[in-house]
Biopython code that builds the backbone (N, CA, C, O; Angstrom):
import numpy as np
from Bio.PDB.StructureBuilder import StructureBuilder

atoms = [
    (1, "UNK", "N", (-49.452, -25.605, 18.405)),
    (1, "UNK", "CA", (-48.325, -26.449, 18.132)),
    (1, "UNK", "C", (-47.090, -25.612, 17.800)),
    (1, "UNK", "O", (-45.903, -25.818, 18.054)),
    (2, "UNK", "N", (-47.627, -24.736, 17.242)),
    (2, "UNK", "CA", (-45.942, -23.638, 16.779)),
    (2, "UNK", "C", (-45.656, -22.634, 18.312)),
    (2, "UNK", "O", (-46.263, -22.515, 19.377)),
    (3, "UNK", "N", (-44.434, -22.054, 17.739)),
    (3, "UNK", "CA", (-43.608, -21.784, 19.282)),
    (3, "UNK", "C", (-43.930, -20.248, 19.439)),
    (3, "UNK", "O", (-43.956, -19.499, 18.462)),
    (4, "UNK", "N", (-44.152, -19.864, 20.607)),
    (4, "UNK", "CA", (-44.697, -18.716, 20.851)),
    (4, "UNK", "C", (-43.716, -17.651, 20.749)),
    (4, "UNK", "O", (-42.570, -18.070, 20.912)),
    (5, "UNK", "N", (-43.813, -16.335, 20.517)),
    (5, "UNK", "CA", (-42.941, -15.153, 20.252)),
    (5, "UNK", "C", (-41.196, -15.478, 21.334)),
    (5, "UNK", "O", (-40.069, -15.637, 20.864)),
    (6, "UNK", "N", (-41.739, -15.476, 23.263)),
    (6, "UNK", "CA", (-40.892, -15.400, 24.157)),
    (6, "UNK", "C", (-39.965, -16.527, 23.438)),
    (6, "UNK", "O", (-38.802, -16.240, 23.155)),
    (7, "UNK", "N", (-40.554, -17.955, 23.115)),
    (7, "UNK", "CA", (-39.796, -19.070, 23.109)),
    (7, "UNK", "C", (-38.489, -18.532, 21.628)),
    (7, "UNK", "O", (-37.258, -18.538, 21.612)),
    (8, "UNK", "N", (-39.663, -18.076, 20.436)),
    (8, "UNK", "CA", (-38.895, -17.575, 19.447)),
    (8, "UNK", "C", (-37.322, -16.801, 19.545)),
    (8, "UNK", "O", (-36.173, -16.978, 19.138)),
    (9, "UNK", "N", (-37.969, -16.010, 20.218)),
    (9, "UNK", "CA", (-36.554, -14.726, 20.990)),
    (9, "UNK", "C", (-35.541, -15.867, 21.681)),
    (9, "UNK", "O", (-34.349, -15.984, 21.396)),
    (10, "UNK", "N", (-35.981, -16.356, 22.264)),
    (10, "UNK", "CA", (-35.180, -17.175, 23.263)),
    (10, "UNK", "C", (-34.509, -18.430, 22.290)),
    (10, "UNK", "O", (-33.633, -19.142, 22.781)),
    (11, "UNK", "N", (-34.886, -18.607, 21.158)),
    (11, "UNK", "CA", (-33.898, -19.706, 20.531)),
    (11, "UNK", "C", (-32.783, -18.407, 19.853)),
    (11, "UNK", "O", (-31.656, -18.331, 20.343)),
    (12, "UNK", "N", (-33.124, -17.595, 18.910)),
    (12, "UNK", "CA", (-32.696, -16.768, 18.533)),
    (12, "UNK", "C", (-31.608, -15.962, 18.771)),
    (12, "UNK", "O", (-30.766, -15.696, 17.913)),
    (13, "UNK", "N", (-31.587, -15.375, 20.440)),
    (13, "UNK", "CA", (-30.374, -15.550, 21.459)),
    (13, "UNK", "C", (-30.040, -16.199, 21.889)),
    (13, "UNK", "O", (-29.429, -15.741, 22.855)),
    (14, "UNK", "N", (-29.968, -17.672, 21.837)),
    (14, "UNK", "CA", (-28.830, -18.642, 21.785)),
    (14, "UNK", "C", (-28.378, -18.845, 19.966)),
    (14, "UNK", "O", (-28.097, -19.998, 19.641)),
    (15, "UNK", "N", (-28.355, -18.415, 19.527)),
    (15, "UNK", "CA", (-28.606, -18.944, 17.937)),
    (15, "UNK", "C", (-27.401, -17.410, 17.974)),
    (15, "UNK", "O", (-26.542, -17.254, 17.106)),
    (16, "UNK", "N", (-27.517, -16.870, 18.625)),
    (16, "UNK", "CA", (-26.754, -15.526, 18.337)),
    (16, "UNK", "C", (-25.299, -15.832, 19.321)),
    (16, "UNK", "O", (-24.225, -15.488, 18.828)),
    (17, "UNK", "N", (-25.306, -16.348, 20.426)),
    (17, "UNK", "CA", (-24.428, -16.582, 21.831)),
    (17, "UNK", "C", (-23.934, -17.383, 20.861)),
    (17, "UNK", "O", (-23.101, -16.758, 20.205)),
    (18, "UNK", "N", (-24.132, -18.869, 20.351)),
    (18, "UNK", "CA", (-23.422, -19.682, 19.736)),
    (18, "UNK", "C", (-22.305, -19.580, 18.669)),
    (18, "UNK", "O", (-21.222, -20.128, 18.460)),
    (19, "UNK", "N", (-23.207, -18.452, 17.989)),
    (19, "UNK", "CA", (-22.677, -18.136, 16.850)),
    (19, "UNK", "C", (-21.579, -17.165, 17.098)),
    (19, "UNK", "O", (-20.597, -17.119, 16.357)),
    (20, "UNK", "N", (-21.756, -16.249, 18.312)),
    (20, "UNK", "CA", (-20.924, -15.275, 18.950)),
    (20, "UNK", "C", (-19.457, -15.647, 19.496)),
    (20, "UNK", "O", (-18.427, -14.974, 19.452)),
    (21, "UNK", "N", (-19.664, -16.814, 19.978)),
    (21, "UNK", "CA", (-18.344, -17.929, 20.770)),
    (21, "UNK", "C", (-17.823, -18.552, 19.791)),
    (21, "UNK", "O", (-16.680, -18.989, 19.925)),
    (22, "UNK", "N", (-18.607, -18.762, 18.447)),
    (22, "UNK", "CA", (-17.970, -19.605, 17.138)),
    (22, "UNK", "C", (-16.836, -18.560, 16.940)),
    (22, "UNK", "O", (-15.647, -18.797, 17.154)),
    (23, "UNK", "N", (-17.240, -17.618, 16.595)),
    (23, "UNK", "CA", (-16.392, -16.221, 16.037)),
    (23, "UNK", "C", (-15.077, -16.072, 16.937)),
    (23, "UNK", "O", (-13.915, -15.953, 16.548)),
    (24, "UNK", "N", (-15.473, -16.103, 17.979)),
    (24, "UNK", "CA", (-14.530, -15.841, 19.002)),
    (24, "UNK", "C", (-13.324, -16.673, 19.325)),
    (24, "UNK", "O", (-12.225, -16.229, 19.657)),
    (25, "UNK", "N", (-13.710, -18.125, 19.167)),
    (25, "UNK", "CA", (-12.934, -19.378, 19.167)),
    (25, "UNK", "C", (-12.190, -19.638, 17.512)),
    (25, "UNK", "O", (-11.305, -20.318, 16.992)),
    (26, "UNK", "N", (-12.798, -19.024, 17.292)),
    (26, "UNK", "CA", (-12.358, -19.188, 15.495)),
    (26, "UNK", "C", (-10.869, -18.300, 15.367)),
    (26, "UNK", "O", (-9.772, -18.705, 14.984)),
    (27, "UNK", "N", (-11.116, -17.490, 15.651)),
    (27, "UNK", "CA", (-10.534, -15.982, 15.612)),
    (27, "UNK", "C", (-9.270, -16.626, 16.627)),
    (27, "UNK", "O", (-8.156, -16.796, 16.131)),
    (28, "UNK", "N", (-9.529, -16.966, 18.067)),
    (28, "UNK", "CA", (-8.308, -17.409, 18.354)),
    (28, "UNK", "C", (-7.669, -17.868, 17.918)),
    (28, "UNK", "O", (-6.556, -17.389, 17.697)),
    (29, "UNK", "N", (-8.137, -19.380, 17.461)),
    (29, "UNK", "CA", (-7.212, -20.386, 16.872)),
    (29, "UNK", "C", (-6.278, -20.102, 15.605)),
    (29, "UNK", "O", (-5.219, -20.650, 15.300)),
    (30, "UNK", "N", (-7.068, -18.956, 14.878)),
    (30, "UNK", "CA", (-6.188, -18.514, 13.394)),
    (30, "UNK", "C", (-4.919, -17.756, 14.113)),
    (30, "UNK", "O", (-3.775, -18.027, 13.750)),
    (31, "UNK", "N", (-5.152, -16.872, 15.066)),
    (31, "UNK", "CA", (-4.468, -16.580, 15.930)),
    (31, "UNK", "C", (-3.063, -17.222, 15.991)),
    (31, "UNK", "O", (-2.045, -17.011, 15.332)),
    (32, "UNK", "N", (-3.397, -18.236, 17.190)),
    (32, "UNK", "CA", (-2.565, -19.253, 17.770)),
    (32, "UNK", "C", (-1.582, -19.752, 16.501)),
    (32, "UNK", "O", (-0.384, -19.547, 16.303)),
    (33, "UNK", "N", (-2.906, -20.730, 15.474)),
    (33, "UNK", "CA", (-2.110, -20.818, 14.501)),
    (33, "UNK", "C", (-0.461, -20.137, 13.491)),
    (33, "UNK", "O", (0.658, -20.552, 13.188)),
    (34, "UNK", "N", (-1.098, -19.197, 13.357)),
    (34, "UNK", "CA", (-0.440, -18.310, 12.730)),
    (34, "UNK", "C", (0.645, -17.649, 13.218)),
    (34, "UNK", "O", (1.292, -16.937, 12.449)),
    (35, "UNK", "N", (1.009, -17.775, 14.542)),
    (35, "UNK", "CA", (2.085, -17.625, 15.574)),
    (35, "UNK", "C", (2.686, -18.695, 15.794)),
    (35, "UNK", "O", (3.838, -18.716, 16.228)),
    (36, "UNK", "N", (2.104, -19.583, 15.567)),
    (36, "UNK", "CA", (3.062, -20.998, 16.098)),
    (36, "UNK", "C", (3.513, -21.060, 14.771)),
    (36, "UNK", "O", (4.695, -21.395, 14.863)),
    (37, "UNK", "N", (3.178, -20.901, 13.401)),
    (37, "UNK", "CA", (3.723, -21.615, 12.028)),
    (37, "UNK", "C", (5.322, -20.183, 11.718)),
    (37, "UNK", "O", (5.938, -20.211, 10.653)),
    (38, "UNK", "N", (5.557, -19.491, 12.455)),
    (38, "UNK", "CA", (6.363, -18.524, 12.005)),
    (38, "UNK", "C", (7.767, -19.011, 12.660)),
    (38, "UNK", "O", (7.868, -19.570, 13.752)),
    (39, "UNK", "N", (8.597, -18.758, 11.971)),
    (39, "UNK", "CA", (9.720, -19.288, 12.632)),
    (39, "UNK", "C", (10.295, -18.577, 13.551)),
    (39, "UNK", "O", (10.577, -17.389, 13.397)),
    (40, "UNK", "N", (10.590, -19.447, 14.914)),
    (40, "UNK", "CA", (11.604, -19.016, 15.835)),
    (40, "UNK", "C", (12.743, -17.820, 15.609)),
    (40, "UNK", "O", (13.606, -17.929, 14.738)),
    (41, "UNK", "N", (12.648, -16.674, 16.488)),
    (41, "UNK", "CA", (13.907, -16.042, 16.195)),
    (41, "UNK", "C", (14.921, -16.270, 16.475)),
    (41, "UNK", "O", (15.039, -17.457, 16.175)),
    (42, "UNK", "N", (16.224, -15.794, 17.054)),
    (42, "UNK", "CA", (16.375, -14.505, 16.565)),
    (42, "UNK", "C", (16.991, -14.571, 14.887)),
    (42, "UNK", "O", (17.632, -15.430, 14.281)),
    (43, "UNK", "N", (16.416, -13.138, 14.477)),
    (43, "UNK", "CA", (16.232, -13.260, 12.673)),
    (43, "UNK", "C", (17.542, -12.150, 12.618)),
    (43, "UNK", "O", (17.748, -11.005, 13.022)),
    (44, "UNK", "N", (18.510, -13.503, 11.652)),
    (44, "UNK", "CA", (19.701, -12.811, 11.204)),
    (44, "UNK", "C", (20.272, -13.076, 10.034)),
    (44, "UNK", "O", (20.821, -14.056, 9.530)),
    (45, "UNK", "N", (20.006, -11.911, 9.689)),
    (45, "UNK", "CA", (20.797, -11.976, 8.418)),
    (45, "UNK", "C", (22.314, -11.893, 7.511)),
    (45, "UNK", "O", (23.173, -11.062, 7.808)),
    (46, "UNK", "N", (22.470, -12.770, 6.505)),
    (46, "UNK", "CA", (23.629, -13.103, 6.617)),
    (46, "UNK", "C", (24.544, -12.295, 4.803)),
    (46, "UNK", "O", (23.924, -12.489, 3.757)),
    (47, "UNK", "N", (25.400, -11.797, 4.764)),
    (47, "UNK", "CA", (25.745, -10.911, 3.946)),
    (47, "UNK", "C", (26.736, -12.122, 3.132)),
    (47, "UNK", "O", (27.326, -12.978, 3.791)),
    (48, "UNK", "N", (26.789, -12.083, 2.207)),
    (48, "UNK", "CA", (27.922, -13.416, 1.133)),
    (48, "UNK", "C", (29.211, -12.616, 1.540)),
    (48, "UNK", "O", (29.908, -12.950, 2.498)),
    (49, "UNK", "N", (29.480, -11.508, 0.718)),
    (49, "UNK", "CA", (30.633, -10.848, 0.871)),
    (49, "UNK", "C", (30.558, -9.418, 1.190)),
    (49, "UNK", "O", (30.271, -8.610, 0.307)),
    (50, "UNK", "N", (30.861, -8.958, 2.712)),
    (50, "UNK", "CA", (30.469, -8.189, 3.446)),
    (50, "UNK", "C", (31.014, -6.449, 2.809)),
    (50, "UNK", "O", (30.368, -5.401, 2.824)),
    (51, "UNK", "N", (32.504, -6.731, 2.265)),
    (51, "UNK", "CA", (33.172, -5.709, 1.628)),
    (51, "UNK", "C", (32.318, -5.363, 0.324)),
    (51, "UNK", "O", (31.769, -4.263, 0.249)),
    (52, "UNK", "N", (32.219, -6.194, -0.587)),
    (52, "UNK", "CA", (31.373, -5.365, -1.679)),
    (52, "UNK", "C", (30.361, -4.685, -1.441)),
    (52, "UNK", "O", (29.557, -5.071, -0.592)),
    (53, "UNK", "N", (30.171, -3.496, -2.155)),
    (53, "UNK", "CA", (28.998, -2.600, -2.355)),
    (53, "UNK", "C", (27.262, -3.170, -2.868)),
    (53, "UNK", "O", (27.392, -3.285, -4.086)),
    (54, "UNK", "N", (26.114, -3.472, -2.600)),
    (54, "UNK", "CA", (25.613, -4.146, -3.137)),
    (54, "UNK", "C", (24.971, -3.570, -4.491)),
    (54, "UNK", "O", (24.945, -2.351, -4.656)),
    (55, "UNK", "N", (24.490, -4.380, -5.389)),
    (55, "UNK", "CA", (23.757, -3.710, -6.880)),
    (55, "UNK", "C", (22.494, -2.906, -6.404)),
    (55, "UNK", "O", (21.558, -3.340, -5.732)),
    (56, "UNK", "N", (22.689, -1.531, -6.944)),
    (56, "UNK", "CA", (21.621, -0.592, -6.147)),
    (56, "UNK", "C", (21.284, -0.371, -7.989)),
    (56, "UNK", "O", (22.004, -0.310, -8.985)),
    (57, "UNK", "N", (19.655, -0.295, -7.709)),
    (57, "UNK", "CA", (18.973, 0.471, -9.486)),
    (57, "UNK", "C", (19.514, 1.889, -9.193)),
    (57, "UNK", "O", (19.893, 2.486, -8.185)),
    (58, "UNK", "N", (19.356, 2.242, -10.832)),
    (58, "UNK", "CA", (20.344, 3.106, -10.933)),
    (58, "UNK", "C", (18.761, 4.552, -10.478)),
    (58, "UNK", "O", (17.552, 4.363, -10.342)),
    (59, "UNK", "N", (19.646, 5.920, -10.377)),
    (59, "UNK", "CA", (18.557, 6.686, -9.571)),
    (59, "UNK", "C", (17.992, 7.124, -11.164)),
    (59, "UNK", "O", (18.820, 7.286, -12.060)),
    (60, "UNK", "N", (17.241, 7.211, -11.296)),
    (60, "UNK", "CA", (16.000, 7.662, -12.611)),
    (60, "UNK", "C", (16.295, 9.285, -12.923)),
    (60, "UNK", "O", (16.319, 10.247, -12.155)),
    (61, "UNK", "N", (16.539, 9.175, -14.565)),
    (61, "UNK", "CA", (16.690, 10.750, -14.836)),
    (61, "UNK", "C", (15.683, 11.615, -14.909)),
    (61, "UNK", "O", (14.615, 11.202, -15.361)),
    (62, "UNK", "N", (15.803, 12.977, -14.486)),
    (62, "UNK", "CA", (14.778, 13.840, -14.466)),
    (62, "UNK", "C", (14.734, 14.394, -15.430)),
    (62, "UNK", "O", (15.812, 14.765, -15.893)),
    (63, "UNK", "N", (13.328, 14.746, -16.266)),
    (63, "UNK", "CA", (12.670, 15.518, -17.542)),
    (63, "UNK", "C", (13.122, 16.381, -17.242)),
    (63, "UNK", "O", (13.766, 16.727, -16.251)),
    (64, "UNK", "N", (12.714, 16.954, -18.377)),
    (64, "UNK", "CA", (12.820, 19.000, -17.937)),
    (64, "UNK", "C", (12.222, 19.684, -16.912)),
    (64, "UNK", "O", (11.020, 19.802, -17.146)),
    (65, "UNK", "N", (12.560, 20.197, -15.850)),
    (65, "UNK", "CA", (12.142, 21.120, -15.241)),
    (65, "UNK", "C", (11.664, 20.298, -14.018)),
    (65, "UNK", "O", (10.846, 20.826, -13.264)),
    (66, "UNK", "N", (12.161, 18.909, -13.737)),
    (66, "UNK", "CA", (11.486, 17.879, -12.518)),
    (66, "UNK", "C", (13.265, 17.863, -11.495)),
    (66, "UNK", "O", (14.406, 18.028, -11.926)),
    (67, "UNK", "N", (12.929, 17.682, -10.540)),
    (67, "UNK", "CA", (14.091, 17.378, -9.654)),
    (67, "UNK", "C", (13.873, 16.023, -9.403)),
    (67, "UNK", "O", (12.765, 15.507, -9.255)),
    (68, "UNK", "N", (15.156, 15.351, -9.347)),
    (68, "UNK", "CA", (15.236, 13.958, -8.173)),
    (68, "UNK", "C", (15.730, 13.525, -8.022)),
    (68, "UNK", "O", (16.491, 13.118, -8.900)),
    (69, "UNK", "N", (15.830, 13.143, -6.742)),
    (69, "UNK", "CA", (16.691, 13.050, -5.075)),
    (69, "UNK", "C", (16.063, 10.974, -5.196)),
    (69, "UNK", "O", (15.042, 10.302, -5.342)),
    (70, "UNK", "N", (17.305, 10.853, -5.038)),
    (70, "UNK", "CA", (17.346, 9.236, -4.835)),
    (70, "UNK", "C", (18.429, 9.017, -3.229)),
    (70, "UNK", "O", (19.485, 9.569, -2.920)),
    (71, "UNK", "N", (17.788, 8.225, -2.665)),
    (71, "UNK", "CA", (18.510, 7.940, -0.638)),
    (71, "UNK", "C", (18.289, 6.335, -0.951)),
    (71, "UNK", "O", (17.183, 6.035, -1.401)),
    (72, "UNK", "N", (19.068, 5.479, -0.787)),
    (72, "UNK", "CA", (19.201, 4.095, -0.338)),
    (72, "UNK", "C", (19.823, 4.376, 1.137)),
    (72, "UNK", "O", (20.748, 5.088, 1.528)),
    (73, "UNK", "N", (18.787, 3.387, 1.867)),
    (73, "UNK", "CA", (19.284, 3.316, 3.141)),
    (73, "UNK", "C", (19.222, 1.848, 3.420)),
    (73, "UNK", "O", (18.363, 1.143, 2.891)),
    (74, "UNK", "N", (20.380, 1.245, 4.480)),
    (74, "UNK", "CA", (20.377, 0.508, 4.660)),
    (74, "UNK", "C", (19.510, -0.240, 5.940)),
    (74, "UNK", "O", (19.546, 0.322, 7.034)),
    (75, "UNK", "N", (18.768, -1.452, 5.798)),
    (75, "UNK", "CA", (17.905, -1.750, 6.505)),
    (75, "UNK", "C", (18.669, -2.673, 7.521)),
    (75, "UNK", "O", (19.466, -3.442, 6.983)),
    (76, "UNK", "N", (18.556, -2.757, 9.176)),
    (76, "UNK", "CA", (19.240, -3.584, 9.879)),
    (76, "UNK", "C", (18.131, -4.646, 10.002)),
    (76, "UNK", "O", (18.337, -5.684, 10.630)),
]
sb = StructureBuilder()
sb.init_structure("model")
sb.init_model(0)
sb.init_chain("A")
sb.init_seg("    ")
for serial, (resi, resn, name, xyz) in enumerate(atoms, 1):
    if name == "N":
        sb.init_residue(resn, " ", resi, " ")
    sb.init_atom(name, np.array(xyz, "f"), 0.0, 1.0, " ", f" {name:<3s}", serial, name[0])
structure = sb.get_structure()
């Protein structure tokens, strides 16, 4: 009455194929998802008042005997 070894294997690799295409279909859709929920470009950014300088932290003082070099660069 119980299922013989071949039959065993043989549910087992479908039990694996199924589970293999779950992953696969899954994986797309987060995909898809996650591309469709992002907003449309083109991404531009917009400055209040273009002439002022903006508030930069101030560069950190060095201990005794440490150097440091502070660079703000601006990101386009």
């Amino acid at each position: 009455m119980g299922m013989t070894g071949e039959q065993r294997r043989r549910v087992w690799r479908w039990a694996v194929i199924v589970w293999a295409l779950v992953v696969v279909v899954a994986g797309g859709l987060t995909l898809w998802v996650q591309d469709s929920m992002e907003p449309q470009g083109p991404y531009v950014g917009e400055q209040t008042k273009p002439d002022e300088t903006p508030d930069l932290p101030p560069c950190p003082t060095p201990e005794e005997g440490l150097d440091v070099a502070c660079a703000y660069v601006k990101a386009d």
